[in-house]
N, C-alpha and C positions, 0 to 999 in steps of 0.2 A: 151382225150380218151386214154384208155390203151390199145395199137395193141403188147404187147409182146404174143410169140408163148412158147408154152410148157418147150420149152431148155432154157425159156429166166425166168423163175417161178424161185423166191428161193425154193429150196426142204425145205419140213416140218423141219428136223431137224435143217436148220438153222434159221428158223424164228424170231424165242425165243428161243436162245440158252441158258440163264439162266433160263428159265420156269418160271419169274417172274409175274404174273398180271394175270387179267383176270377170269372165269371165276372156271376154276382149285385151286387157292386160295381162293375165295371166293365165293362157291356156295349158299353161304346164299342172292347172290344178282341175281341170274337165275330169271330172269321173261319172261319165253318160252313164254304165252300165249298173254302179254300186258296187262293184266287188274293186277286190285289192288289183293294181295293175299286176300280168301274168312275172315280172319279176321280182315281186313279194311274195307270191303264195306256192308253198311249200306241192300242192299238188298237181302244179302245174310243172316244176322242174321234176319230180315224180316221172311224170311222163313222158316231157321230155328226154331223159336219161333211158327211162324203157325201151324207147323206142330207136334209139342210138343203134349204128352195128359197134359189134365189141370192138371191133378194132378205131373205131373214132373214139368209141369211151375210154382205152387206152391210152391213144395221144393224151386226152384229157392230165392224165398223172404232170407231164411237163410243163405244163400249162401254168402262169403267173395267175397267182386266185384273185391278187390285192383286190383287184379292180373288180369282182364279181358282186351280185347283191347276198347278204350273207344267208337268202332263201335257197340262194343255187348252191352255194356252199355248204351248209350244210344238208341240202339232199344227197350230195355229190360225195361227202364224208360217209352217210348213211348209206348209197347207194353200192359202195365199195364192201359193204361189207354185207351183202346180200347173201350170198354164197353160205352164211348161218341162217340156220331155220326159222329163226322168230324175226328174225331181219327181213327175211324175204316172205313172211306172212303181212309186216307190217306195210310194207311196199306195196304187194300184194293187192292189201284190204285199202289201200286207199288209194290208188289206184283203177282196179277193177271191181271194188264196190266188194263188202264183207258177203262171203260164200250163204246160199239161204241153212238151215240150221230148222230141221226137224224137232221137235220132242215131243216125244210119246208118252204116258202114263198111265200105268196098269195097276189095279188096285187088285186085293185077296176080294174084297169084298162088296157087293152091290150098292151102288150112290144112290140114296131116292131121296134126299134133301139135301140142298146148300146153303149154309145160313149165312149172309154177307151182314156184316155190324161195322159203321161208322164212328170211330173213335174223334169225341169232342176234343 
């Protein structure tokens, strides 16, 4: 446990006195929020692409990918082929969040015990 009191603090200027490291040299590596930047994560170009009109996401076809992050790329592979059913479920569901999902169960017979056992 650290019980130093205020007098007992190194002041700011001596901390890092050569200003070497950290986030000062290299702010290309700040990640404030915790998550992946939006040109890594797959459901962020998702959405992106959703929310395209068709005819921008058309131009897209001509388009040089080299240079794209291979997040967008392969949403953009994925996204093209929506148009099949399980394709545009998967889109979909990650996307607009998986549909809620009911189930019901009906027995022949009346429940008046449930016996719950914890296997060691």
């Amino acid at each position: 446990m650290n019980n130093k009191t205020t007098e007992q603090v190194t002041p700011p200027e001596l901390r890092n006195p050569d200003g070497k490291g950290g986030f000062g040299e290299h702010p290309e590596n700040i990640n404030a929020g915790g998550r992946p930047k939006n040109s890594e994560r797959y459901d962020y170009w998702f959405q992106y692409f959703k929310d395209m009109r068709y005819g921008e996401f058309l131009l897209l076809e001509k388009e040089d990918k080299s240079e794209w992050p291979t997040a967008k790329v392969d949403s953009y592979n994925r996204y093209k082929k929506i148009r099949e059913l399980k394709e545009f479920q998967e889109i979909a569901n990650r996307t607009e969040g998986m549909p809620h999902q009911t189930i019901k169960q009906e027995f022949d017979d009346e429940i008046t015990e449930i016996e719950f056992r914890l296997k060691k």
